[in-house]
C-alpha positions in Angstrom: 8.6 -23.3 -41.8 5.6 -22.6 -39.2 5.9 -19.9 -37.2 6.2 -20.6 -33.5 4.3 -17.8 -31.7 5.5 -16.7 -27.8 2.5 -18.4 -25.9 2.8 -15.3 -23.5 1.6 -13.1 -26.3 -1.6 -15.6 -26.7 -2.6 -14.6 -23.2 -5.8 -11.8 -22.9 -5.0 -8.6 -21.0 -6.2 -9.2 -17.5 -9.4 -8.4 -16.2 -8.9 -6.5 -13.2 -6.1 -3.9 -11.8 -5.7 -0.5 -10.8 -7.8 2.6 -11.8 -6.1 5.1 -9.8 -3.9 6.1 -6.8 -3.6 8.8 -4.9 -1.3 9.3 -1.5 -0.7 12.3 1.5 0.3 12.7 4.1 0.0 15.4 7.2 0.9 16.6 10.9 -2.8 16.4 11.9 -5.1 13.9 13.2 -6.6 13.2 10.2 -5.0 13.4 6.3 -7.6 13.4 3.2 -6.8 11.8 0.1 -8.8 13.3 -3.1 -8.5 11.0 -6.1 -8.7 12.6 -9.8 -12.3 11.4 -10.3 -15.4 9.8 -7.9 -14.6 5.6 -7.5 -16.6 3.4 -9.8 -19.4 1.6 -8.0 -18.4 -2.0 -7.8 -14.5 -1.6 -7.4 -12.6 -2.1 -4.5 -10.9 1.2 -2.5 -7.6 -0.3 -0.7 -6.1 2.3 1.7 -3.1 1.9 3.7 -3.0 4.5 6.7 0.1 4.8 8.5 2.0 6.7 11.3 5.4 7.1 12.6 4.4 6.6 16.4 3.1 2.8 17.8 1.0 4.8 20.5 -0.8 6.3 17.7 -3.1 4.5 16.3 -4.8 4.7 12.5 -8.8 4.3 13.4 -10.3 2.0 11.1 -12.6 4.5 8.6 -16.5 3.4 8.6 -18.0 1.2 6.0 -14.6 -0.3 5.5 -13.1 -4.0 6.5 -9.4 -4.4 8.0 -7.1 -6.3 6.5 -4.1 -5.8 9.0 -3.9 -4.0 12.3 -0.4 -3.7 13.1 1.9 -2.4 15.5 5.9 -2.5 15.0 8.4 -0.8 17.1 8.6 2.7 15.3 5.4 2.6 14.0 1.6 1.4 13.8 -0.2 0.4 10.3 -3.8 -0.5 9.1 -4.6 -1.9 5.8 -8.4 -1.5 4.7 -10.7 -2.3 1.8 -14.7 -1.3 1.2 -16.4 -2.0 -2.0 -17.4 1.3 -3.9 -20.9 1.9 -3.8 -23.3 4.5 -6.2 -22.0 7.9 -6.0 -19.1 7.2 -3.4 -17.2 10.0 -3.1 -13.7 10.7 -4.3 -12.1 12.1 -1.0 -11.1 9.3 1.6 -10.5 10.9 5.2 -8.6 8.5 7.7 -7.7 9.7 10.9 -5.6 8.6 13.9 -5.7 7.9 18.0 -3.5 9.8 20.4 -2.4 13.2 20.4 0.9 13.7 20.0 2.2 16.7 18.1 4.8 15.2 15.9 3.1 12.0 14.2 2.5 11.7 11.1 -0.6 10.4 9.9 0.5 8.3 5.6 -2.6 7.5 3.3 -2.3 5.5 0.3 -5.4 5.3 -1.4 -5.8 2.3 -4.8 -8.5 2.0 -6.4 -9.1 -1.4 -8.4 -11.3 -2.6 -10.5 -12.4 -6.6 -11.4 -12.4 -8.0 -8.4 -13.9 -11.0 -5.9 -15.7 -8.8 -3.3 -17.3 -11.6 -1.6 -13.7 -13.3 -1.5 -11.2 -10.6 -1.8 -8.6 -11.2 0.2 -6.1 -14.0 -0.1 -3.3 -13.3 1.6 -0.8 -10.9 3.6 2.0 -10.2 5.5 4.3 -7.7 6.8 7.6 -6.4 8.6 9.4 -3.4 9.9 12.9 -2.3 10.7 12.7 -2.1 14.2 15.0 0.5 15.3 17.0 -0.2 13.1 18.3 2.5 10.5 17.8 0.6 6.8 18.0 1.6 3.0 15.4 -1.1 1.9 12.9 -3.1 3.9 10.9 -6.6 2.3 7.0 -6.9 2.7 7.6 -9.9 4.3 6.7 -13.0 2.2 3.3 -14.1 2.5 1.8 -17.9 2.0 1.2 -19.2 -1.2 -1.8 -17.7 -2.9 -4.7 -19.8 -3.8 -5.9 -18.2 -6.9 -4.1 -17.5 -10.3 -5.4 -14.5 -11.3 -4.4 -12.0 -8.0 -3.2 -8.5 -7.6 -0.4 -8.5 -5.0 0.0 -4.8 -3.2 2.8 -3.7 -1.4 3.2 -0.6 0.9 6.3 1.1 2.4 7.0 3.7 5.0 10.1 5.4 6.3 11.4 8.1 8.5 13.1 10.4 6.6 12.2 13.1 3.9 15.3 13.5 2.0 13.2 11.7 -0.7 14.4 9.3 -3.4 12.0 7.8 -5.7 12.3 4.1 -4.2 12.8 0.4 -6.3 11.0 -2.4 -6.1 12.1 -6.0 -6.6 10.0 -9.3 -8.2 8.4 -6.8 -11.0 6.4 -5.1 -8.5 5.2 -1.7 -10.4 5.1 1.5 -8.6 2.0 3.4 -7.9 2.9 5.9 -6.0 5.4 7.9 -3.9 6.4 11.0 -1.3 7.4 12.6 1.0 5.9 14.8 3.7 8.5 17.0 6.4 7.5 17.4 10.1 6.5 21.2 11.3 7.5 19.1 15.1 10.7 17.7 14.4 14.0 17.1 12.5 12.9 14.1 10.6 9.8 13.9 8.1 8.3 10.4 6.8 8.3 9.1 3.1 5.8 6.3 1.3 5.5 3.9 -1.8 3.2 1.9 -2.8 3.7 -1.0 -5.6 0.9 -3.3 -7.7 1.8 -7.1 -9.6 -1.0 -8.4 -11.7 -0.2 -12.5 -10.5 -0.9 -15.5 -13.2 0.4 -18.3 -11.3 -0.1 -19.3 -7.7 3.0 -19.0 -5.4 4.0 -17.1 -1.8 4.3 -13.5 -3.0 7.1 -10.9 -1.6 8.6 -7.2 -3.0 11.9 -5.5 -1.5 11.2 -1.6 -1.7 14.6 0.3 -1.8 15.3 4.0 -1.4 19.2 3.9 -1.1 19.9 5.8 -4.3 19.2 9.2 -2.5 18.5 8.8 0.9 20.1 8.1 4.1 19.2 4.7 6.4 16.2 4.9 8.3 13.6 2.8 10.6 11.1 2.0 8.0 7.7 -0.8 7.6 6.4 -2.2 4.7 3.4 -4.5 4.0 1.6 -6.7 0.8 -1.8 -8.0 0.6 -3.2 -10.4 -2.5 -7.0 -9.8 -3.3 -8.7 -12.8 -5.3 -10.2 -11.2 -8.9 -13.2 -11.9 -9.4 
């Protein structure tokens, strides 16, 4: 009898996805993020800053393009991307408005390679908790994506640091996670960050859930499709 093979297994390895992360996070008005070697000239640098305060604002870093400027009610988020050019250098410094002493200032920093740079991004959306205390908070669900071949990313932030390694939902991978404790006040602020390679077109949404080990808290989260090239 013929063997019938799995057509999933007849598909190539994609093309394009994530070279590295790296995330921090800090008291100060401005947090550096080193990644483990210098970008590749040609990739794209994706970089979530994030604080805990909506009167503080995450300044957009120069030579980069904004994705999503956003302002909930516990918190304010910017989503950014630049294309890697020769010798760009591995440390990425984003800083923040305002001055207050007990804000938090999250970088998430993805590096990806194989991608549409003159078409990058397809689609986003986001969504916070308001004041309200949650264990898991959706990206929001964007439109339907345009392209087959995508790479969805998804971001969370919360206000607690009793950190517990968070789930994601719809096969959303995570790329990286912490925690960081406020030298101000009681509470401290924790991150994640989540990649899905796409092959089919379709509105895109993850749920990120920290409920294992931590208590409720006021939390945002976003997701952002870029086109590969």
């Amino acid at each position: 009898m013929p063997v019938l093979l799995n057509p999933s297994r007849l598909l190539p390895p994609p093309s394009f996805g994530v070279v590295q992360v790296k995330s921090a996070s800090s008291n100060g008005s401005s947090t550096s993020v080193v990644l483990d070697a210098a970008p590749t000239e040609g990739n794209v640098l994706l970089v979530f800053s994030g604080t805990a305060s909506n009167s503080d604002l995450p300044s957009l870093i120069g030579g980069y393009t904004s994705i999503q400027n956003t302002s909930v009610a516990q918190g304010y988020f910017r989503t950014m991307w630049k294309e890697a050019g020769a010798a760009e250098s591995a440390t990425i410094t984003a800083s923040r408005s305002g001055s207050s002493t007990i804000t938090q200032l999250t970088v998430m920093v993805l590096e990806i390679s194989g991608l549409d740079t003159a078409s990058l991004v397809d689609q986003s959306a986001s969504n916070d908790s308001s004041t309200m205390a949650v264990s898991s908070i959706s990206t929001g669900t964007t439109a339907a994506t345009d392209q087959v071949d995508e790479i969805a990313c998804a971001f969370a932030l919360w206000y607690d640091d009793d950190f517990a390694t968070p789930t994601w939902t719809n096969s959303f991978i995570s790329q990286t996670s912490g925690s960081q404790t406020s030298t101000n006040v009681a509470f401290g602020v924790s991150w994640a960050a989540a990649t899905k390679i796409l092959n089919t077109t379709g509105a895109q949404e993850t749920t990120s859930d920290w409920s294992s080990g931590e208590q409720p808290e006021e939390a945002l989260a976003a997701i952002v499709t870029f086109r590969a090239a």
